[in-house]
C-alpha positions as CSV (number, residue, x, y, z in Angstrom):
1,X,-37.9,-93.1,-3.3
2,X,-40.3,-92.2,-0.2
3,X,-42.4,-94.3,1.4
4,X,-46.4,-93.8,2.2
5,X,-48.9,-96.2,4.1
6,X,-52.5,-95.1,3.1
7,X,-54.0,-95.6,6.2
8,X,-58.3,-95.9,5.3
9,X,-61.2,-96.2,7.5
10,X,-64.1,-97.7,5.2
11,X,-66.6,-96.9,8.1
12,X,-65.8,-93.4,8.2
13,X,-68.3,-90.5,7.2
14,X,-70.6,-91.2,3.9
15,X,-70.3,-93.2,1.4
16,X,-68.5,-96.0,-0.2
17,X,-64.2,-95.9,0.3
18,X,-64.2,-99.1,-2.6
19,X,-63.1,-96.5,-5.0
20,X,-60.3,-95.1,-2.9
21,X,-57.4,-97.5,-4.0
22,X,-57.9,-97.1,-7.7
23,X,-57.8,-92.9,-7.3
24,X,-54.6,-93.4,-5.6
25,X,-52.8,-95.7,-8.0
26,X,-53.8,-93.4,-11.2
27,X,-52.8,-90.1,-9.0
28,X,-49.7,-90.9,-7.1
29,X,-46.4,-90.0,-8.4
30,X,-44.8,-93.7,-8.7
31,X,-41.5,-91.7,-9.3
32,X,-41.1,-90.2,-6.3
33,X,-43.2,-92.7,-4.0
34,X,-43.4,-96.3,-3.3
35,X,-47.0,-96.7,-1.4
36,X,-48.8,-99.7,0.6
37,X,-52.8,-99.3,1.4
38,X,-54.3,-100.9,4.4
39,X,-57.6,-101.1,5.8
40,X,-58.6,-100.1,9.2
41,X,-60.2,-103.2,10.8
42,X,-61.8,-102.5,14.1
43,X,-61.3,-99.2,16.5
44,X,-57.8,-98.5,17.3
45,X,-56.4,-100.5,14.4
46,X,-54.9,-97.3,12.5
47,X,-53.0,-96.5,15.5
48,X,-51.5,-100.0,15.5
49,X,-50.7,-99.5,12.1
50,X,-49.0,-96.2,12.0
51,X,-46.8,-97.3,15.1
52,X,-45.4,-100.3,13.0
53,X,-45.1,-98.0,10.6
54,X,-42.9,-95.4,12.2
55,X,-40.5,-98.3,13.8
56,X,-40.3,-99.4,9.5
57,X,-39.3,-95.9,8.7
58,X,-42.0,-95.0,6.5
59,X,-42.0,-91.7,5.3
60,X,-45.6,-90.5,5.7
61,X,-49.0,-91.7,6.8
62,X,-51.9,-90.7,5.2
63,X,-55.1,-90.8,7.2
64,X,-58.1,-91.3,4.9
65,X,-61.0,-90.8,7.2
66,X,-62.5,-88.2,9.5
67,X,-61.2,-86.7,12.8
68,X,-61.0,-89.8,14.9
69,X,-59.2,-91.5,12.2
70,X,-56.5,-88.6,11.7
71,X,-56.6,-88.4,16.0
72,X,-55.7,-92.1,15.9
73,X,-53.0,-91.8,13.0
74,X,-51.1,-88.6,14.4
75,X,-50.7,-89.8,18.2
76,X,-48.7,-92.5,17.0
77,X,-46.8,-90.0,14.8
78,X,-46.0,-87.3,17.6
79,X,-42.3,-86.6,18.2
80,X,-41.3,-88.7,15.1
81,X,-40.2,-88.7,11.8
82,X,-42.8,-89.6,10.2
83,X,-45.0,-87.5,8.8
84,X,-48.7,-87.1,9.0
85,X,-50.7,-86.6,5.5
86,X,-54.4,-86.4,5.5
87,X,-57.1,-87.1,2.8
88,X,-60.6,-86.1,4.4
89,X,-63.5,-88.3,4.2
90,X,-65.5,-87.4,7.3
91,X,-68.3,-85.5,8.5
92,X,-66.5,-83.0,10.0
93,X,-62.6,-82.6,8.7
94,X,-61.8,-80.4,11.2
95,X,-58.1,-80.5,11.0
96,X,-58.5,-80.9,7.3
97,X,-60.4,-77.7,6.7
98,X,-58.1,-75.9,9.7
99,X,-54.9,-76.7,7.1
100,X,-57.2,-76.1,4.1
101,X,-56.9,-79.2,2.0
102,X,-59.1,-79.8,-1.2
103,X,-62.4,-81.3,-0.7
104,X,-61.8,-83.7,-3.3
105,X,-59.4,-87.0,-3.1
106,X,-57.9,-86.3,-6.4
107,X,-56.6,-83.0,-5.4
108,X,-55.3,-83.8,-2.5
109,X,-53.5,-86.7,-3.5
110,X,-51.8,-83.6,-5.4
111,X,-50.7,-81.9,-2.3
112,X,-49.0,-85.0,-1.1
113,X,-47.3,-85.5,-4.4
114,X,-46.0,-81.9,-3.4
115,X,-44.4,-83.6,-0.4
116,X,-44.2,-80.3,1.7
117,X,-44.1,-80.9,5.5
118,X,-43.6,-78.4,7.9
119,X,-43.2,-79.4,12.0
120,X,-46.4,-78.3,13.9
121,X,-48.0,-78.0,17.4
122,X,-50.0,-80.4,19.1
123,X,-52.1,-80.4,22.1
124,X,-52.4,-82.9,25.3
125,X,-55.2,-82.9,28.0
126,X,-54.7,-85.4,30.8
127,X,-52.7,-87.5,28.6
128,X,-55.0,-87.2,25.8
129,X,-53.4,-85.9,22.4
130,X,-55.4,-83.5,20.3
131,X,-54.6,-81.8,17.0
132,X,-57.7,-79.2,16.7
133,X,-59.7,-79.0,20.1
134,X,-60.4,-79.8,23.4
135,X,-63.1,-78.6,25.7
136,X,-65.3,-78.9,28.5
137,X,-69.0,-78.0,29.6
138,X,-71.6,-78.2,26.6
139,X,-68.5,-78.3,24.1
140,X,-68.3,-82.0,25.5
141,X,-71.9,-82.3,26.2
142,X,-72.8,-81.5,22.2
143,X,-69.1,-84.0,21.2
144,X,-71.3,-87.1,23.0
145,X,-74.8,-85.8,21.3
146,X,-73.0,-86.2,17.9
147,X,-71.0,-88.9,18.5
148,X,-74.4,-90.7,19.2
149,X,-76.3,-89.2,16.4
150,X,-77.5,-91.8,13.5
151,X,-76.2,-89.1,10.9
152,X,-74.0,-86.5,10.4
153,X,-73.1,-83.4,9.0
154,X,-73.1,-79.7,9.8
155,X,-76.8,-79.7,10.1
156,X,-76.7,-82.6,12.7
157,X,-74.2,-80.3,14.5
158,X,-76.4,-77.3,14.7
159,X,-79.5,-78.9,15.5
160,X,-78.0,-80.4,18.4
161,X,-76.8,-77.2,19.8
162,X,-80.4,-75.2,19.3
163,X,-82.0,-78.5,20.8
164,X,-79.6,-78.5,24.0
165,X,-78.1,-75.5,24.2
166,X,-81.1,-73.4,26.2
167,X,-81.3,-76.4,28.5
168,X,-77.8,-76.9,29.7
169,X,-76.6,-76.0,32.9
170,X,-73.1,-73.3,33.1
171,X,-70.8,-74.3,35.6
172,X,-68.1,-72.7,37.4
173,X,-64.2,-73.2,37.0
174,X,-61.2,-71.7,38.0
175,X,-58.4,-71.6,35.7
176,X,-54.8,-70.9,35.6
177,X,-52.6,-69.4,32.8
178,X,-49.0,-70.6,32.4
179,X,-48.6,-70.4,36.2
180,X,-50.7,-67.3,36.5
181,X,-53.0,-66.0,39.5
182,X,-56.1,-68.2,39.2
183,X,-59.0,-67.2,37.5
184,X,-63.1,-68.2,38.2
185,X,-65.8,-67.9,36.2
186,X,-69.4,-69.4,34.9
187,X,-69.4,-70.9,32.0
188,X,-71.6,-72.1,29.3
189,X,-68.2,-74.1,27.4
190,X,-64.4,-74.0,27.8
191,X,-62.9,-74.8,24.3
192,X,-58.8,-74.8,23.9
193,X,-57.9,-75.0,20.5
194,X,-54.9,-75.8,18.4
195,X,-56.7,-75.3,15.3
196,X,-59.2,-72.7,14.3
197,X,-62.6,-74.9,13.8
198,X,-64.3,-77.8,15.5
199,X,-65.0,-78.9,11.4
200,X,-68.2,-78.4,9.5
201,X,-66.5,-74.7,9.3
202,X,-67.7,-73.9,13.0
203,X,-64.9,-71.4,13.9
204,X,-64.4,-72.1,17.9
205,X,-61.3,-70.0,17.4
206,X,-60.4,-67.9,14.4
207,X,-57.5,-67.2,15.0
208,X,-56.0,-70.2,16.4
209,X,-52.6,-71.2,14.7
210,X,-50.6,-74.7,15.2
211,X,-47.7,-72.9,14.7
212,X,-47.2,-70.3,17.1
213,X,-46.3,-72.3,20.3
214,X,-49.7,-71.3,21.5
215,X,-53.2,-72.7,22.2
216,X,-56.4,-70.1,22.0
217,X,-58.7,-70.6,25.4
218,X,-62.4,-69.7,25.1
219,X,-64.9,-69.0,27.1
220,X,-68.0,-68.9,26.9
221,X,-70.5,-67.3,29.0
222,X,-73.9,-68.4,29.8
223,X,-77.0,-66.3,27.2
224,X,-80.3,-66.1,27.0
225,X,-82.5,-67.2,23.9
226,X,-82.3,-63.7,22.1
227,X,-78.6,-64.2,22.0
228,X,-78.0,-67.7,21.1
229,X,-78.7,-67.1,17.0
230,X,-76.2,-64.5,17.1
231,X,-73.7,-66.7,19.0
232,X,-74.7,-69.4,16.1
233,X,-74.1,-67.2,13.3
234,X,-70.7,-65.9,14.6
235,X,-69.4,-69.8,15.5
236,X,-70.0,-70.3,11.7
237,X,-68.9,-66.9,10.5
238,X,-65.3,-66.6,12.1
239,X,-66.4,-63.3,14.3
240,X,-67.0,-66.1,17.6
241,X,-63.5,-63.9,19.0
242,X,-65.7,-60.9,18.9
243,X,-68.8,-61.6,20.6
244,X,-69.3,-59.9,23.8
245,X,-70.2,-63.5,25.9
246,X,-66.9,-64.6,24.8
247,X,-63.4,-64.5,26.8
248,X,-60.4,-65.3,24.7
249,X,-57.3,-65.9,25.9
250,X,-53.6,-67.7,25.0
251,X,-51.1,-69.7,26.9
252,X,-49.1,-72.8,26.9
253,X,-50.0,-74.5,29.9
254,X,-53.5,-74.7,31.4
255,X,-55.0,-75.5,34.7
256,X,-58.9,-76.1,35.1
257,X,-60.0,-77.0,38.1
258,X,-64.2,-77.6,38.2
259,X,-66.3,-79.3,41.0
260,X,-66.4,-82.3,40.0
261,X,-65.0,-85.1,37.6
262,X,-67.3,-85.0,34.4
263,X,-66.7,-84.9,29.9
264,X,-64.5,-83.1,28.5
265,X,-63.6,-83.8,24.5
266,X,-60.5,-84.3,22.9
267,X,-60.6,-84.0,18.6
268,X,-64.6,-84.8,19.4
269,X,-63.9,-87.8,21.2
270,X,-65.8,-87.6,24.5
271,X,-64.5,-89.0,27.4
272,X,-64.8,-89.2,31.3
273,X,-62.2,-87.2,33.3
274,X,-61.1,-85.7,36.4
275,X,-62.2,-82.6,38.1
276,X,-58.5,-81.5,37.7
277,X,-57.6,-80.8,34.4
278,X,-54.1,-79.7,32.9
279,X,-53.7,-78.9,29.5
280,X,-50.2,-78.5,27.8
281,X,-48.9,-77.4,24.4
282,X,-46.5,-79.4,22.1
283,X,-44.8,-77.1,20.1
284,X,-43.4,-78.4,17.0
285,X,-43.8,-82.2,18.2
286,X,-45.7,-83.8,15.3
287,X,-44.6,-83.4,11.1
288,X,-47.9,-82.9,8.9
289,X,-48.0,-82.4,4.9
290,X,-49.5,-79.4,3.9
291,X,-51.1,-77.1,1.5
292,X,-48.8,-74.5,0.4
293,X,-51.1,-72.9,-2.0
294,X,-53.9,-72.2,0.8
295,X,-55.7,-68.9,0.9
296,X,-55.1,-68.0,4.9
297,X,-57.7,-64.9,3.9
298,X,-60.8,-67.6,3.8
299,X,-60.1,-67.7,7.5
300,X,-61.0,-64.4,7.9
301,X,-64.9,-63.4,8.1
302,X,-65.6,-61.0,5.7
303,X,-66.7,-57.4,6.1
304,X,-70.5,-58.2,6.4
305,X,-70.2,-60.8,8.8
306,X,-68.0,-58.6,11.3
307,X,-70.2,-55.6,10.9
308,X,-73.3,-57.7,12.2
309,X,-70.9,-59.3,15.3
310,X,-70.6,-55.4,16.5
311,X,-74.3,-53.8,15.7
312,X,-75.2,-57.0,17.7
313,X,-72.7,-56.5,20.5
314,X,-73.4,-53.0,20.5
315,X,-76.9,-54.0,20.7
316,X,-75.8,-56.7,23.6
317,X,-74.1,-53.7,25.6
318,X,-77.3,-51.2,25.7
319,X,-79.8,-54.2,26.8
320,X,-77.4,-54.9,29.6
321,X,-77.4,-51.4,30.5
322,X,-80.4,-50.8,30.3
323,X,-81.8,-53.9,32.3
324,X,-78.6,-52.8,35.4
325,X,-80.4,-49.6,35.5
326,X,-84.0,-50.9,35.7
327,X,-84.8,-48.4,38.2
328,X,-84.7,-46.0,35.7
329,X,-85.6,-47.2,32.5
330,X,-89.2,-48.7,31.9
331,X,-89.9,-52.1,30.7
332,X,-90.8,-50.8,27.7
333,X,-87.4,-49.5,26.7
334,X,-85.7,-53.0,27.4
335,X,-88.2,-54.5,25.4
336,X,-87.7,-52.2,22.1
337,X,-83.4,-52.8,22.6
338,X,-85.2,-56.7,22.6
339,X,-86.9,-56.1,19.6
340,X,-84.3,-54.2,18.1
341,X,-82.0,-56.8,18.7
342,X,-84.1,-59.7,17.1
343,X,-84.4,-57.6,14.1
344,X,-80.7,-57.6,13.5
345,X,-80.2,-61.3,13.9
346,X,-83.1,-62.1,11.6
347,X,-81.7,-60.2,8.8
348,X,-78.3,-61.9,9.4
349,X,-80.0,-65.0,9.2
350,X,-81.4,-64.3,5.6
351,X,-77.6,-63.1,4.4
352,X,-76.4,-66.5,5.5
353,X,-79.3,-68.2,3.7
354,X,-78.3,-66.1,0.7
């Protein structure tokens, strides 16, 4: 017989978590599993609990909550035996939607009857564990915006970033690749991600795996207004790798140096830090149940959605050009590329409304 510890966080995203306990003792295989259920009482409390839990030998924890309740569980988890099970009741679910777990609590207590765990990566910056992101510039700027916000959701999430987005400030940062030649440039966001998505399906990183020894960098460079719907529409349409204002890049071991201390975000949690930051890969350091019957395609955009990231960027390329070579082209021909360009994000827009 294994052992679980339901680890639940009654504050977390919507809705009542009364009902929790009664799904779990009608779904969970009492042959195979002896459980306990505890209640998160104050902030920090579910770390407490899952570190008494490893030194007890439990099997697996299962965090039922959102991100910062799963953040919470796995740190105390990394580098044992103990493995991390998640049943998602936040407003984002990031790491839960990266592993693609079932939205409902019924189902997923199925995949952790399953019992299959496989030995994934995790991420640290400045000391900091994180299982899906990190990031800097507006990526922590819009983390502190939600984390304030009296609701949430993905609508939350996305107004934030229209409302902000055109008023925040690039900066500059010089960055080094597993010991590489240093790198500057101005940027609108640094994400580092372990995972694929931020939650709410925004895809920072598509093709992000916690399994390949690996975290995806991007960068994102400052845009006008005319490109920031575009940008939106490929964050939540998996094509974000594509876009011609991004820089992707992998590595292991990160340096970021900026000009001053300021946020950063680790799993959405924002923080204070250093100017200085180093960011370093875990492989293999933290045990997590998960989903062996997940579609990996539903990660992929689908053929619509990356024919639109290219006609845009295709778009993005002839404005540029056109606008270095004022001299020689008129106003008038920037402004039809302008106006051809709106035309293509506002169709895109009624697809995704569709």
């Amino acid at each position: 017989m294994k052992k679980i510890v339901f680890i639940i966080n009654p504050i977390s995203g919507t809705g009542s978590k009364d009902a929790i306990p009664a799904l779990i003792g009608e779904r969970i295989d009492t042959e195979r599993y002896t459980y306990e259920i505890v209640f998160t009482e104050y902030a920090g409390h579910a770390s407490e609990i899952t570190r008494d839990c490893v030194s007890r030998g439990i099997d697996i924890v299962v965090a039922v909550g959102g991100d910062g309740t799963v953040n919470e569980v796995a740190r105390a988890l990394v580098g044992s035996s103990t493995a991390l099970a998640i049943i998602p009741c936040g407003s984002g679910n990031g790491l839960a939607r990266h592993l693609m777990l079932p939205t409902t609590i019924e189902r997923t207590l199925d995949i952790i009857n399953e019992g299959i765990i496989h030995d994934l990566d995790y991420g640290v910056i400045n000391g900091h564990p994180f299982f899906c992101t990190c990031g800097m510039g507006f990526d922590a700027f819009i983390s502190k915006k939600f984390a304030e916000a009296g609701k949430r959701g993905k609508l939350t999430y996305l107004e934030n970033v229209l409302k902000e987005g055109m008023r925040y400030e690039p900066e500059t940062y010089t960055i080094s690749l597993d010991g590489g030649e240093p790198m500057e440039y101005e940027a609108f966001l640094i994400s580092i991600a372990n995972a694929s998505q931020y939650g709410n399906d925004a895809y920072i990183a598509p093709q992000a795996s916690m399994a390949d020894g690996l975290l995806d960098i991007v960068i994102m460079q400052p845009f006008d207004i005319l490109e920031a719907p575009q940008l939106g529409l490929d964050l939540m349409g998996k094509t974000l790798n594509q876009s011609a204002k991004t820089k992707c890049f992998r590595a292991s071991d990160i340096l970021i140096h900026r000009s001053a201390p300021g946020l950063i975000h680790y799993d959405g949690d924002p923080t204070e830090a250093e100017a200085d930051l180093h960011i370093e890969l875990k492989s293999k350091q933290i045990r997590i149940v998960v989903n062996e019957h997940a579609n990996k395609n539903k990660r992929k955009p689908n053929i619509m959605q990356s024919l639109f990231s290219q006609v845009v960027n295709d778009i993005h390329t002839m404005r540029e050009d056109a606008i270095t070579q004022a001299g020689q082209v008129t106003q008038q021909a920037i402004s039809q590329v302008d106006q051809m360009a709106q035309q293509v994000v506002n169709t895109a827009k009624k697809l995704v409304k569709s």
